[in-house]
N, C-alpha and C positions, 0 to 999 in steps of 0.2 A: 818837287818832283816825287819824291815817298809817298804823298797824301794821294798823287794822282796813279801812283804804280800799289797803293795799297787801296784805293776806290777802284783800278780796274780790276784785282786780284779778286776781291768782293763781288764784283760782276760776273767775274768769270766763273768762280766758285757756285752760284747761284743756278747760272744759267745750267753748269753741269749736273746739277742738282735736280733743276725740271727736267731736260733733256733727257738726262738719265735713268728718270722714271718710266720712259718708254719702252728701251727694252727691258725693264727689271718689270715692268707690267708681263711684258709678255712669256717671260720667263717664270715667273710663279702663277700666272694661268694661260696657257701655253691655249686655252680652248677661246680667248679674248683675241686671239690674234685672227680667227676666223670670224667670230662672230658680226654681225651688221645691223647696225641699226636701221630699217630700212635699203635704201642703197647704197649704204654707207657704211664703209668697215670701221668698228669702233677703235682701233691707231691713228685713224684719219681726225677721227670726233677728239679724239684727248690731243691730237696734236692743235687742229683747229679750236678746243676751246680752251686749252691749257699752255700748251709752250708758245705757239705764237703771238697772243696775247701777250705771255710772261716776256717773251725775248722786246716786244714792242714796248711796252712798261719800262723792262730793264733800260733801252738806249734812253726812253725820252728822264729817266732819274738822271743815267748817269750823263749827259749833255747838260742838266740842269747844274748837277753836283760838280762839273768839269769847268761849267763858266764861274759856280762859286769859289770855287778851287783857287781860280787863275783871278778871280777880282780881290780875293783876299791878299793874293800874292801880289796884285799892282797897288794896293794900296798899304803894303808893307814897303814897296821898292820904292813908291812918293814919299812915306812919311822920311826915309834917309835923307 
């Protein structure tokens, strides 16, 4: 249960990490928040190319990292 509440801590930390860069973007150039790439305001673009990507990444690691978690752990409870 630690390996799994310290792999989702990890996740969680990361994700606040990207996430976070969005408004800390808009706050140290407060003129990005208007700007548009075409018809596209550039929050939309960093969101679409950076955090949703990252958030999608993150689940399919930690899904992967979760089933090795838990096969380590049933092949600890067989070998008793």
């Amino acid at each position: 249960m630690r390996s799994q509440l310290r792999l989702s801590l990890a996740l969680l930390a990361g994700l606040a990490l990207v996430l976070g860069a969005v408004p800390v973007l808009g706050a140290v150039s407060p003129r990005l928040l208007h700007d548009r790439v075409g018809p596209v305001p550039v929050p939309w673009l960093v969101l679409a190319v950076a955090a949703f990507p990252a958030m999608l990444a993150a689940g399919v690691w930690y899904v992967r990292a979760a089933e090795r978690t838990e096969a380590q752990f049933e092949d600890l409870v067989r070998r008793r």
